[in-house]
CHARMM internal coordinates of N, CA and C (Angstrom, degrees):
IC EDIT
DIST 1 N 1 CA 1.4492
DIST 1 CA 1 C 1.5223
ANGL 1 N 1 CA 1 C 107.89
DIST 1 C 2 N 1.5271
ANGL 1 CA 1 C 2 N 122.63
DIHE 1 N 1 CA 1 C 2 N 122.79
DIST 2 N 2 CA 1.0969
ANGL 1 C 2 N 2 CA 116.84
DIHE 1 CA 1 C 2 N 2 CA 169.34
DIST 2 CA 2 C 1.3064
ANGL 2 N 2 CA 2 C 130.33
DIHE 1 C 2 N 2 CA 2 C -63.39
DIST 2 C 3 N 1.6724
ANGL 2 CA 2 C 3 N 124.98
DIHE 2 N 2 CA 2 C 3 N 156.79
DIST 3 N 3 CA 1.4681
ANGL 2 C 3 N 3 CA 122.13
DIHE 2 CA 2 C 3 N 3 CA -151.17
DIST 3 CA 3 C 1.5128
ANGL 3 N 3 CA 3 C 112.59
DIHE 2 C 3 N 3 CA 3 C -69.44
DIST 3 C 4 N 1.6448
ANGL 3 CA 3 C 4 N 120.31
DIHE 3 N 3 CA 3 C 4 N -12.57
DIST 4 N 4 CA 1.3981
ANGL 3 C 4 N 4 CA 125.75
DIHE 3 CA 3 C 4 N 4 CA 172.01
DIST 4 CA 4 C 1.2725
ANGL 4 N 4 CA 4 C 113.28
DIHE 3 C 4 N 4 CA 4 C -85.61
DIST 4 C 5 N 1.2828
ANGL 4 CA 4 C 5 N 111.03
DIHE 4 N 4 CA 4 C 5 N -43.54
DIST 5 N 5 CA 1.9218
ANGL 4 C 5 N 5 CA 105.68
DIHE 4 CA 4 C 5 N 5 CA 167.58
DIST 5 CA 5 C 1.2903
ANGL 5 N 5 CA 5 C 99.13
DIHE 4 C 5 N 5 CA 5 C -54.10
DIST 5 C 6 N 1.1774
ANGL 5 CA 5 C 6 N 142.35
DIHE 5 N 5 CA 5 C 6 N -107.42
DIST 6 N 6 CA 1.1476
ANGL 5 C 6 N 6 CA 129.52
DIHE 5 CA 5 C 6 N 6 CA -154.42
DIST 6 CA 6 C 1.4756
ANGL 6 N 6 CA 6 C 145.92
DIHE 5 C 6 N 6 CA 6 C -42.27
DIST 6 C 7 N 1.8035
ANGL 6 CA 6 C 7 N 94.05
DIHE 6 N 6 CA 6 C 7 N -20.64
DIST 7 N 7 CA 1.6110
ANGL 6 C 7 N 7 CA 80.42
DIHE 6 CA 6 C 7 N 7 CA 161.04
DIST 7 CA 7 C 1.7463
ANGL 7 N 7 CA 7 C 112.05
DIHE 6 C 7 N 7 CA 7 C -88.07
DIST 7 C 8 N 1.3834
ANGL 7 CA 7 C 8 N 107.83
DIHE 7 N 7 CA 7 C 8 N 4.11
DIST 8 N 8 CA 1.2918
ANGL 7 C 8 N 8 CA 89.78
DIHE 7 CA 7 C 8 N 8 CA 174.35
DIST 8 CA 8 C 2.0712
ANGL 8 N 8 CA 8 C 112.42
DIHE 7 C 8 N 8 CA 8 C -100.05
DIST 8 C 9 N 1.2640
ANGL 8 CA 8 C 9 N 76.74
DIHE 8 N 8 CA 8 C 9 N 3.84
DIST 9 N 9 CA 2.0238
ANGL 8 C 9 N 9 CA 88.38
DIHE 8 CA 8 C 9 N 9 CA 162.57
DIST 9 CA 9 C 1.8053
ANGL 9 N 9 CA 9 C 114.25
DIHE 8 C 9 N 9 CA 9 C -93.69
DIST 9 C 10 N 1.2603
ANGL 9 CA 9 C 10 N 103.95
DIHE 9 N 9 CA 9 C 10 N -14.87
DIST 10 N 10 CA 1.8502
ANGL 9 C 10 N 10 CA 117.88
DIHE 9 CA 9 C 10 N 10 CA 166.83
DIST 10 CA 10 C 1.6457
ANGL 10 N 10 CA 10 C 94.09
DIHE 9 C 10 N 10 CA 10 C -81.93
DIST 10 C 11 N 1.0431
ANGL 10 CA 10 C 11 N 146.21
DIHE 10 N 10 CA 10 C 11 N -11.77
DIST 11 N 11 CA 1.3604
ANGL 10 C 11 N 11 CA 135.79
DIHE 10 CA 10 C 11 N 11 CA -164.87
DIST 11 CA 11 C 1.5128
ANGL 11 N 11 CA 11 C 99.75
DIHE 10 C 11 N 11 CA 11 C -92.85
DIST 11 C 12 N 1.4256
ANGL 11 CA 11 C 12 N 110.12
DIHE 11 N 11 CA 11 C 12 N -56.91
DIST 12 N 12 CA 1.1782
ANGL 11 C 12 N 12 CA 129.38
DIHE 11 CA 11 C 12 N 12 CA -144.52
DIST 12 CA 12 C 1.9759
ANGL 12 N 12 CA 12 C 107.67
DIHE 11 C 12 N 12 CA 12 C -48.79
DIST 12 C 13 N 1.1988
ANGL 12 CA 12 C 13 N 144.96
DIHE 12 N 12 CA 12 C 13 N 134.30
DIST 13 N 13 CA 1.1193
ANGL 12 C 13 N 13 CA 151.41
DIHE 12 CA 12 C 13 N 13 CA -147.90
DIST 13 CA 13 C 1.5121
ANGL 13 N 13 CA 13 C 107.57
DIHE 12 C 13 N 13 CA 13 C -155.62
DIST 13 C 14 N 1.4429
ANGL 13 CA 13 C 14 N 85.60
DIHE 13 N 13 CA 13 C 14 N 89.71
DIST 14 N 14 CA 1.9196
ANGL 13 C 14 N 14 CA 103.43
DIHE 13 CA 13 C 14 N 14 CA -170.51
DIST 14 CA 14 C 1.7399
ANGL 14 N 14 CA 14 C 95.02
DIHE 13 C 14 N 14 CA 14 C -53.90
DIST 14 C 15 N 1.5418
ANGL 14 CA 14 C 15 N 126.76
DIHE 14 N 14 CA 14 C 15 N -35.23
DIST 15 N 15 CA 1.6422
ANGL 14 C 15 N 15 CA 109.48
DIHE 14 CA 14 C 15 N 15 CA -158.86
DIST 15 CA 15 C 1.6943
ANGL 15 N 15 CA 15 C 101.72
DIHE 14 C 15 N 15 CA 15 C -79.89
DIST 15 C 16 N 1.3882
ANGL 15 CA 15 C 16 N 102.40
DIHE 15 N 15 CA 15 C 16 N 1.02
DIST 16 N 16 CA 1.8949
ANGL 15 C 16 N 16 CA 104.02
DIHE 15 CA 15 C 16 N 16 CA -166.74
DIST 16 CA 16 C 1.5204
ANGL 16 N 16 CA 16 C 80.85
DIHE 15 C 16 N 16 CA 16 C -98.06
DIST 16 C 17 N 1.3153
ANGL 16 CA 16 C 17 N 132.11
DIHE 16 N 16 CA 16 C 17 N -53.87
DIST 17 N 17 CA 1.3496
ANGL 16 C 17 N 17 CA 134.99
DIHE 16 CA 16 C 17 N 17 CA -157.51
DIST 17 CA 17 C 2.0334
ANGL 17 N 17 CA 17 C 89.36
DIHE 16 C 17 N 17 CA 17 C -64.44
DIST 17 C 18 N 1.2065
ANGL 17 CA 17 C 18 N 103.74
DIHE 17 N 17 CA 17 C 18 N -64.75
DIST 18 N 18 CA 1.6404
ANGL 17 C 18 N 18 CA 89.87
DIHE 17 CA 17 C 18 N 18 CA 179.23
DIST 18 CA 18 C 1.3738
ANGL 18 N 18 CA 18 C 126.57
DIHE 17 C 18 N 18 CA 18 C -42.09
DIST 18 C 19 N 1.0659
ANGL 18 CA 18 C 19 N 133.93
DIHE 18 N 18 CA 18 C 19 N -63.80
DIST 19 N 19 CA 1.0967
ANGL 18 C 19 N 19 CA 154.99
DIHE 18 CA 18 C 19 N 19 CA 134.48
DIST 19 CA 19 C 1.8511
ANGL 19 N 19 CA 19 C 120.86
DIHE 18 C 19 N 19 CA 19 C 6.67
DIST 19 C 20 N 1.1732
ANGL 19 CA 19 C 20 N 104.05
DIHE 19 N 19 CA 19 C 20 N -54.26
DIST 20 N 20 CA 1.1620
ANGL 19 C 20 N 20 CA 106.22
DIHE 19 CA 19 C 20 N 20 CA -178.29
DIST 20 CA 20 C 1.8991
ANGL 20 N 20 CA 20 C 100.25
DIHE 19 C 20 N 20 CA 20 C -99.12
DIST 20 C 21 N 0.9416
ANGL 20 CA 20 C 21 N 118.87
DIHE 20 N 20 CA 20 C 21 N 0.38
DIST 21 N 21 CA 1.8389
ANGL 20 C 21 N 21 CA 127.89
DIHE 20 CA 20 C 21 N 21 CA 163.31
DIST 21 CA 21 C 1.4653
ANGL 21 N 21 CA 21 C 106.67
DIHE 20 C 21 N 21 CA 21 C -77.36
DIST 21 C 22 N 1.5712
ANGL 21 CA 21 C 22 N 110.80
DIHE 21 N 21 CA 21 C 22 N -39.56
DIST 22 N 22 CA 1.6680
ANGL 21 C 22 N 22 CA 117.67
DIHE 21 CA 21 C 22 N 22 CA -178.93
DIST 22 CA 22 C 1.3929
ANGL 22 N 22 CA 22 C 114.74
DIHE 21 C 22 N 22 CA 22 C -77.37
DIST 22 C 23 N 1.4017
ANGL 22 CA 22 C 23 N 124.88
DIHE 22 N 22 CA 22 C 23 N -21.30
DIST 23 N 23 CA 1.0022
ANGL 22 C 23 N 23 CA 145.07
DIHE 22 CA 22 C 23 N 23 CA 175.43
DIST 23 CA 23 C 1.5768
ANGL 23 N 23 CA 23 C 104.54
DIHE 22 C 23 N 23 CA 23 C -64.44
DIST 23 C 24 N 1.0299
ANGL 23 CA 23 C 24 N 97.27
DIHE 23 N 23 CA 23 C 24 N -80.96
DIST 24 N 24 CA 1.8716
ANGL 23 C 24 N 24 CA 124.02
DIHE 23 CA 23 C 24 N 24 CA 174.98
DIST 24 CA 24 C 1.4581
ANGL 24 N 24 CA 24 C 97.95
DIHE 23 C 24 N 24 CA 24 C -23.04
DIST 24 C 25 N 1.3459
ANGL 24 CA 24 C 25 N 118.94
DIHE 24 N 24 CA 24 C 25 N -62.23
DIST 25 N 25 CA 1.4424
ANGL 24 C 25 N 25 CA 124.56
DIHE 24 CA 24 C 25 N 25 CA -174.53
DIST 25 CA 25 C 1.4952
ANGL 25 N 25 CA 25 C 116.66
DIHE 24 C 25 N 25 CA 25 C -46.28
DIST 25 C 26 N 1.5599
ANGL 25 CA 25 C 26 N 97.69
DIHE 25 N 25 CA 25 C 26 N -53.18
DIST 26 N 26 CA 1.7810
ANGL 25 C 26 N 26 CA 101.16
DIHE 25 CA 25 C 26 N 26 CA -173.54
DIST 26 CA 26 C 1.3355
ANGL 26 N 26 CA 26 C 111.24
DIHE 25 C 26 N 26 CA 26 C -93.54
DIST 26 C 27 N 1.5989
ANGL 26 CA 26 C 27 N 141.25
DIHE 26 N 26 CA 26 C 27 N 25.60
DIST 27 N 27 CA 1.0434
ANGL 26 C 27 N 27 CA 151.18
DIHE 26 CA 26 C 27 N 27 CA 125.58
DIST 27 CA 27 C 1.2871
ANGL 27 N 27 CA 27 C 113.97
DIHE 26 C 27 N 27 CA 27 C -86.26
DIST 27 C 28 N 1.1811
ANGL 27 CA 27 C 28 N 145.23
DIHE 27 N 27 CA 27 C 28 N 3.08
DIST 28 N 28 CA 1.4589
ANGL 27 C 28 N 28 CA 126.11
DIHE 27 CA 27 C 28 N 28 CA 159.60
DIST 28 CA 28 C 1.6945
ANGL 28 N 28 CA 28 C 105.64
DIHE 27 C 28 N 28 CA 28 C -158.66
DIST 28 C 29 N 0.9053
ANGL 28 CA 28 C 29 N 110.82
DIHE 28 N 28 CA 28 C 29 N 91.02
DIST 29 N 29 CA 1.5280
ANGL 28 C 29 N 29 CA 150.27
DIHE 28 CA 28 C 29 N 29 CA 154.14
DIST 29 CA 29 C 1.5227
ANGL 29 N 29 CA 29 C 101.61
DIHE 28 C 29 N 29 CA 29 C 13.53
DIST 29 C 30 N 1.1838
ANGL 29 CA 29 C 30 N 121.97
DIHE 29 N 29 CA 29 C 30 N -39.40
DIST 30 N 30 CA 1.6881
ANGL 29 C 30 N 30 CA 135.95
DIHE 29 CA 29 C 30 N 30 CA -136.29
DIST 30 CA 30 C 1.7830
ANGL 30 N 30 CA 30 C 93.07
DIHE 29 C 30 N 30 CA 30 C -142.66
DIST 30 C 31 N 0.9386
ANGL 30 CA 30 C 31 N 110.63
DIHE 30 N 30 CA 30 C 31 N 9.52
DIST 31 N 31 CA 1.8059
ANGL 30 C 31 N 31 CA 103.83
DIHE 30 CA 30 C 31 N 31 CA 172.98
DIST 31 CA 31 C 1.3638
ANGL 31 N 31 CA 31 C 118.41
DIHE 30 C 31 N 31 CA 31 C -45.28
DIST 31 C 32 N 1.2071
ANGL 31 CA 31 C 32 N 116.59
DIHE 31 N 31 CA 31 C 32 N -37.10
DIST 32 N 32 CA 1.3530
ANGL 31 C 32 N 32 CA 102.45
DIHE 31 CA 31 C 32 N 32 CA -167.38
DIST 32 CA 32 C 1.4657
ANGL 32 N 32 CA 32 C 106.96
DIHE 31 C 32 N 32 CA 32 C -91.46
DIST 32 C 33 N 1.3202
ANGL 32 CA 32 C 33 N 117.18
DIHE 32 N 32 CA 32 C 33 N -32.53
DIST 33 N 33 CA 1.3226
ANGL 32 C 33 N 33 CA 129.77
DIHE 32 CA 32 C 33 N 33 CA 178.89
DIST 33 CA 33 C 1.6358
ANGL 33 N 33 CA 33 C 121.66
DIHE 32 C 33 N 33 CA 33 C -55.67
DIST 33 C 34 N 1.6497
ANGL 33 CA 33 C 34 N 94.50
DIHE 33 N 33 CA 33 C 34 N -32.64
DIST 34 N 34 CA 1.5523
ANGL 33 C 34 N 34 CA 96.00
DIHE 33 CA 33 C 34 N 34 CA 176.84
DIST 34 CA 34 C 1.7460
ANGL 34 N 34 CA 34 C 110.97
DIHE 33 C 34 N 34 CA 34 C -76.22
DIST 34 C 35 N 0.9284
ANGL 34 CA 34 C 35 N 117.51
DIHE 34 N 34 CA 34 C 35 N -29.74
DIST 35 N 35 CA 1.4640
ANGL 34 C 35 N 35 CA 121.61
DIHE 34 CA 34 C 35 N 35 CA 174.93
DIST 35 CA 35 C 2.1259
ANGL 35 N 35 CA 35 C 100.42
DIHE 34 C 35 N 35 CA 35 C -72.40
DIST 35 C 36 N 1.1976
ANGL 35 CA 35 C 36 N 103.77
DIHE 35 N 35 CA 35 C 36 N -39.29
DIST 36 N 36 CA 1.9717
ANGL 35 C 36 N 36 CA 83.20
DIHE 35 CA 35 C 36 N 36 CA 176.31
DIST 36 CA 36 C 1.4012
ANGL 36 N 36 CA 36 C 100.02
DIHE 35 C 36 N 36 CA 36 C -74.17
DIST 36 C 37 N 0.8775
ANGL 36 CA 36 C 37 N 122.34
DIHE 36 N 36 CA 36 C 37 N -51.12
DIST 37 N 37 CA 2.1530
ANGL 36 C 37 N 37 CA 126.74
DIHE 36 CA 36 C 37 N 37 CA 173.26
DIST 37 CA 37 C 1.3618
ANGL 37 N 37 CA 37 C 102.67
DIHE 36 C 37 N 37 CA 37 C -31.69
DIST 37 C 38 N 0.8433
ANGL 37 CA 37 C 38 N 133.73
DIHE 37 N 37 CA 37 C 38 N -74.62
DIST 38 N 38 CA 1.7185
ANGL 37 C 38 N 38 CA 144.93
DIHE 37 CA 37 C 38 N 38 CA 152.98
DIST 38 CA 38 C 1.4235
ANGL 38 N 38 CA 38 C 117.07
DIHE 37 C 38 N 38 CA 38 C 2.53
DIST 38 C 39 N 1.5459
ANGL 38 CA 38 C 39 N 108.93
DIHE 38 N 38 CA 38 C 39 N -66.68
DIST 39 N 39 CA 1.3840
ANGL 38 C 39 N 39 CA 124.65
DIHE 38 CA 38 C 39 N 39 CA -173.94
DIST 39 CA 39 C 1.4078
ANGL 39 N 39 CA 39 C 102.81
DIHE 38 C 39 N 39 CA 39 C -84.38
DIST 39 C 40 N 1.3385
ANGL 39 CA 39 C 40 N 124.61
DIHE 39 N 39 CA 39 C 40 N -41.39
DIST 40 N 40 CA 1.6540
ANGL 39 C 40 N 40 CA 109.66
DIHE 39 CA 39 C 40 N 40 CA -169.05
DIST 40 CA 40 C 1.9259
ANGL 40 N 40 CA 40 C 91.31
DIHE 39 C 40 N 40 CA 40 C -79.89
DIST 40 C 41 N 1.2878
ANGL 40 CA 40 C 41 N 122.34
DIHE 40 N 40 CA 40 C 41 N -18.50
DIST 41 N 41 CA 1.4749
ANGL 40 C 41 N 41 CA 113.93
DIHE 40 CA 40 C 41 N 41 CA 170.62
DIST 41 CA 41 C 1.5731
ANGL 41 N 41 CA 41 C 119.81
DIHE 40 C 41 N 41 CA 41 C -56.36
DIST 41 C 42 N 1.7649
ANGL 41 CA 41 C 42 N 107.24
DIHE 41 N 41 CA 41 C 42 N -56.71
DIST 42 N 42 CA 1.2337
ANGL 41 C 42 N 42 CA 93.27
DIHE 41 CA 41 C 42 N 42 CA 170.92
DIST 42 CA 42 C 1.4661
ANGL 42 N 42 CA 42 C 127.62
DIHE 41 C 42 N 42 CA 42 C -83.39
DIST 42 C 43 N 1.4365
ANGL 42 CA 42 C 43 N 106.41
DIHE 42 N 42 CA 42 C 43 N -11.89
DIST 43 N 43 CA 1.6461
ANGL 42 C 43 N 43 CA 96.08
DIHE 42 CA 42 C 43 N 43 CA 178.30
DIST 43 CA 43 C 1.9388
ANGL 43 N 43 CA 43 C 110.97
DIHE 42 C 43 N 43 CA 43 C -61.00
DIST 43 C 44 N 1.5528
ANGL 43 CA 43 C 44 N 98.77
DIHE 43 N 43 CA 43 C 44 N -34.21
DIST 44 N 44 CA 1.2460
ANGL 43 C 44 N 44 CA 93.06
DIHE 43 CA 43 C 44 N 44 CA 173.59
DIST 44 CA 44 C 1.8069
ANGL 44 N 44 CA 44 C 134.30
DIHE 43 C 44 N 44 CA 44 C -63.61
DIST 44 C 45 N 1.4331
ANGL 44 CA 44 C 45 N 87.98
DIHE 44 N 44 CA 44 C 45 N -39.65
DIST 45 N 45 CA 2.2039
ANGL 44 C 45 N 45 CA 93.72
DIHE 44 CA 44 C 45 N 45 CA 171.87
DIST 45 CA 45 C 1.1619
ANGL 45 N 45 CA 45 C 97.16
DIHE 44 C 45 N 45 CA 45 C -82.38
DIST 45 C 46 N 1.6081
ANGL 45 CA 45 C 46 N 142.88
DIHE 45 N 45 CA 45 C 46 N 12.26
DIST 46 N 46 CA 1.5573
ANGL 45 C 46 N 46 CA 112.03
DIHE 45 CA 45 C 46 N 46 CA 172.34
DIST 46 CA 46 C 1.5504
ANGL 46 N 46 CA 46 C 100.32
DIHE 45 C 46 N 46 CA 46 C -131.21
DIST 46 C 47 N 1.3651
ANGL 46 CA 46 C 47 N 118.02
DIHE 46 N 46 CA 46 C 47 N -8.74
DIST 47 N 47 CA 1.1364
ANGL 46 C 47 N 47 CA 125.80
DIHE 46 CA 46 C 47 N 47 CA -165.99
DIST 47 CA 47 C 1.4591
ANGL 47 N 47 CA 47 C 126.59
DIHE 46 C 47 N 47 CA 47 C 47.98
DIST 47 C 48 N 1.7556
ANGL 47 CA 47 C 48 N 102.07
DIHE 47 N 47 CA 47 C 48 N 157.56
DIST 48 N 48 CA 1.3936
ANGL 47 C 48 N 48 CA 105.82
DIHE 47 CA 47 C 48 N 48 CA -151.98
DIST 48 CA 48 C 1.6032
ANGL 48 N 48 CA 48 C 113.01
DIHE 47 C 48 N 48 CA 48 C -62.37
DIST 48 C 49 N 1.2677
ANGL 48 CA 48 C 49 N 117.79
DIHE 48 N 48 CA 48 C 49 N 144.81
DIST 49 N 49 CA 1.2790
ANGL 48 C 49 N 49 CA 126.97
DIHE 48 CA 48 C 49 N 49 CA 151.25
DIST 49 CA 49 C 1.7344
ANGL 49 N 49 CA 49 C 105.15
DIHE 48 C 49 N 49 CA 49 C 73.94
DIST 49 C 50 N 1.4803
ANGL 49 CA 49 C 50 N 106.05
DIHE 49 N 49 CA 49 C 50 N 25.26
DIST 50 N 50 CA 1.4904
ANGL 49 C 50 N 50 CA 112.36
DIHE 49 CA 49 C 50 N 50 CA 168.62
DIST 50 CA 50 C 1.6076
ANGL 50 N 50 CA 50 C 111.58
DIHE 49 C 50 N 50 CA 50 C -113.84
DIST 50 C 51 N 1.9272
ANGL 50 CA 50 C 51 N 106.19
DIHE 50 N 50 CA 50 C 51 N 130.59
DIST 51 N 51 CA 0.9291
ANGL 50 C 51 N 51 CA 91.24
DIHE 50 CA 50 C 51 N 51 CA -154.65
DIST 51 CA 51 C 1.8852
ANGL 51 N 51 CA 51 C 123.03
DIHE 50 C 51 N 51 CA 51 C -74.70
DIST 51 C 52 N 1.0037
ANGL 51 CA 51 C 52 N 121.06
DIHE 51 N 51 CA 51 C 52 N 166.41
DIST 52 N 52 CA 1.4495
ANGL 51 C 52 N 52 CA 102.97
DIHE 51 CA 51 C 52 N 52 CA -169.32
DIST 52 CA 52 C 1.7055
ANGL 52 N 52 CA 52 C 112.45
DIHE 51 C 52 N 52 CA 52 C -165.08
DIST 52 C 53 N 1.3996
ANGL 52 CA 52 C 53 N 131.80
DIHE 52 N 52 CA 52 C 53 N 127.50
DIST 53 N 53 CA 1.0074
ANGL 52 C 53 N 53 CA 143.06
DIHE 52 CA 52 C 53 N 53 CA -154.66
DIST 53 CA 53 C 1.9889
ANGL 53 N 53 CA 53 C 109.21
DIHE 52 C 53 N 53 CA 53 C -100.35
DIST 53 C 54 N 1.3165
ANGL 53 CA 53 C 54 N 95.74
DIHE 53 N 53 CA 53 C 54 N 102.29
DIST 54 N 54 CA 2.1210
ANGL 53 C 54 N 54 CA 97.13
DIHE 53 CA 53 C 54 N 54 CA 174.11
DIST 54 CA 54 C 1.6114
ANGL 54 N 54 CA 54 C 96.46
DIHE 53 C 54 N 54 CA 54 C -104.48
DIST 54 C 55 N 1.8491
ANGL 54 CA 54 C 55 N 86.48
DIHE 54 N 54 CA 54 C 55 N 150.92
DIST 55 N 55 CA 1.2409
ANGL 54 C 55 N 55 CA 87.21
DIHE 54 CA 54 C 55 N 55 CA 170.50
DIST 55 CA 55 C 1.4974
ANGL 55 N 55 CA 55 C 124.45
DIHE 54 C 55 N 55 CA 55 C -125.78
DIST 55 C 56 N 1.3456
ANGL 55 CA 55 C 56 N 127.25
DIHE 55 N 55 CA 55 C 56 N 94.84
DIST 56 N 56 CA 1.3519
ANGL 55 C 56 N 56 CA 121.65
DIHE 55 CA 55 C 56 N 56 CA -145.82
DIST 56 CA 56 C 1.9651
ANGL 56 N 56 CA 56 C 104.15
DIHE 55 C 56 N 56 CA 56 C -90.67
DIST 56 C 57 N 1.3518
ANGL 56 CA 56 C 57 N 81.90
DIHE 56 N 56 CA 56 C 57 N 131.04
DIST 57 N 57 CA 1.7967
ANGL 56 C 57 N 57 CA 91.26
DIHE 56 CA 56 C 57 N 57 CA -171.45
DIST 57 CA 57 C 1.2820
ANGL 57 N 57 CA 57 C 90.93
DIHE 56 C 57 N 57 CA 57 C -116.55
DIST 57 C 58 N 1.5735
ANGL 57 CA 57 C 58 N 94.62
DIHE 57 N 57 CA 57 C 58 N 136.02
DIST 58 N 58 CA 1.9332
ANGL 57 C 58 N 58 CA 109.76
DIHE 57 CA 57 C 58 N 58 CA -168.87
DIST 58 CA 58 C 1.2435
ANGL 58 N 58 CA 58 C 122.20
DIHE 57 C 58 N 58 CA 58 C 64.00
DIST 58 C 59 N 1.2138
ANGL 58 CA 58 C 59 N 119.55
DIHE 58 N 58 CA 58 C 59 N 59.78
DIST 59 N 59 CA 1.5904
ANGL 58 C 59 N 59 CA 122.22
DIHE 58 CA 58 C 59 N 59 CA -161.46
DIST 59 CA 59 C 1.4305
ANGL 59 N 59 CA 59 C 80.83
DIHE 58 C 59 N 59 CA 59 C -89.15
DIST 59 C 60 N 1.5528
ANGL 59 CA 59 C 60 N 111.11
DIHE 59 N 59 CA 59 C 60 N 165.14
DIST 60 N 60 CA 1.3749
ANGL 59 C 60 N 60 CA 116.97
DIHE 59 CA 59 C 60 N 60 CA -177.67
DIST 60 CA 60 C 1.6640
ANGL 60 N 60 CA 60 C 108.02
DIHE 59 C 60 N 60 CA 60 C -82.90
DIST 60 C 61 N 1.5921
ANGL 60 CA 60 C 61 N 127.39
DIHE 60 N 60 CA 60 C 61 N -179.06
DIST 61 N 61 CA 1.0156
ANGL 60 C 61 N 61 CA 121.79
DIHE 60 CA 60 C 61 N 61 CA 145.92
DIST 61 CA 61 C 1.0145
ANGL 61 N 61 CA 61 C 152.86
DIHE 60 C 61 N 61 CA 61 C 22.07
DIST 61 C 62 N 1.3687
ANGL 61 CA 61 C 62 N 87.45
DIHE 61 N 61 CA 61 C 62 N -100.16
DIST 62 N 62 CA 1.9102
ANGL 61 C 62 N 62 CA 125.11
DIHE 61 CA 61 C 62 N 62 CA 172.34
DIST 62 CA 62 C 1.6167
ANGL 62 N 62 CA 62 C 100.82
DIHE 61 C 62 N 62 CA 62 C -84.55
DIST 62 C 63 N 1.0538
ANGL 62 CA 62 C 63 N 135.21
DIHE 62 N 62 CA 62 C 63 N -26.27
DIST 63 N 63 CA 1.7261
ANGL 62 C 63 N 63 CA 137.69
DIHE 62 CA 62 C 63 N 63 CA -164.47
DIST 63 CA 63 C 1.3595
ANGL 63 N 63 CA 63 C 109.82
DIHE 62 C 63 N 63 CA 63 C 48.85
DIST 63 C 64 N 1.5924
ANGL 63 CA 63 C 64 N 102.21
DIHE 63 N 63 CA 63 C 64 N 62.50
DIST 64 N 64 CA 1.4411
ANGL 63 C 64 N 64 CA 106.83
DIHE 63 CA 63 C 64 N 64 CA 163.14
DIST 64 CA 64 C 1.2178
ANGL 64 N 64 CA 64 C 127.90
DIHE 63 C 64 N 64 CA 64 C -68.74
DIST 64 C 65 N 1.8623
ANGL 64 CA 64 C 65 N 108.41
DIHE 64 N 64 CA 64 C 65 N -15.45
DIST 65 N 65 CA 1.3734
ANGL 64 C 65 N 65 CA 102.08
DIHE 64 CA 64 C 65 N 65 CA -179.95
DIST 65 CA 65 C 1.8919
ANGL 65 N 65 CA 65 C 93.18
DIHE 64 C 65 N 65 CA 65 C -81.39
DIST 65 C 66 N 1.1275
ANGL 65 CA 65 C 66 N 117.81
DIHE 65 N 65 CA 65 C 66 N -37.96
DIST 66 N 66 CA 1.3212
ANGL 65 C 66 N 66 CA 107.11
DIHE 65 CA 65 C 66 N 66 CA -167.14
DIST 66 CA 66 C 1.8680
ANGL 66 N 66 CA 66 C 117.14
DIHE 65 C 66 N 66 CA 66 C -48.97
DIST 66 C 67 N 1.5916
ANGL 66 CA 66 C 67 N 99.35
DIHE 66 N 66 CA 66 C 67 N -35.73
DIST 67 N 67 CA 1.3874
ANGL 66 C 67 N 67 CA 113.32
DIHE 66 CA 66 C 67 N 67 CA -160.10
DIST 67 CA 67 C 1.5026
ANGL 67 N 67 CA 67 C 112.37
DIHE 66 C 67 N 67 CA 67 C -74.70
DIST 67 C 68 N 1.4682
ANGL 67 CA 67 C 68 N 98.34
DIHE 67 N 67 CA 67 C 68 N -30.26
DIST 68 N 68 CA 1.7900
ANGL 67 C 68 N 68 CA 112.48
DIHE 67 CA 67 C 68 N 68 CA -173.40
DIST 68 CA 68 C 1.5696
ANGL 68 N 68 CA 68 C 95.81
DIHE 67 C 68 N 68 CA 68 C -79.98
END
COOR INIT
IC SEED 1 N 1 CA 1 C
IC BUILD
């Protein structure tokens, strides 16, 4: 791991990263929904079960967009 990744993996602060996911939620109503909208969006333009490379810039925290 290069010496800037990792100190920016010494930064990282799972209760800020939570925290700002709980946040996310009670500012927008539909949080979770926009991340399944998301997935049935691209499963639909790339279709199912083909393999296919996203590249998510600013993933949150937790990487709920990654996880959904």
């Amino acid at each position: 791991m290069s010496d800037s990744r990792h100190t920016a993996a010494l930064k990282f602060d799972q209760t800020r990263a939570s925290e700002s996911e709980e946040q996310s939620r009670i500012a927008l109503a539909a949080y979770e929904a926009c991340h399944e909208l998301t997935a049935c969006m691209l499963t639909a333009a790339l279709g199912a079960g083909n393999p296919a490379e996203v590249l998510i810039a600013g993933a949150g925290g937790t990487a709920q967009e990654i996880v959904t």
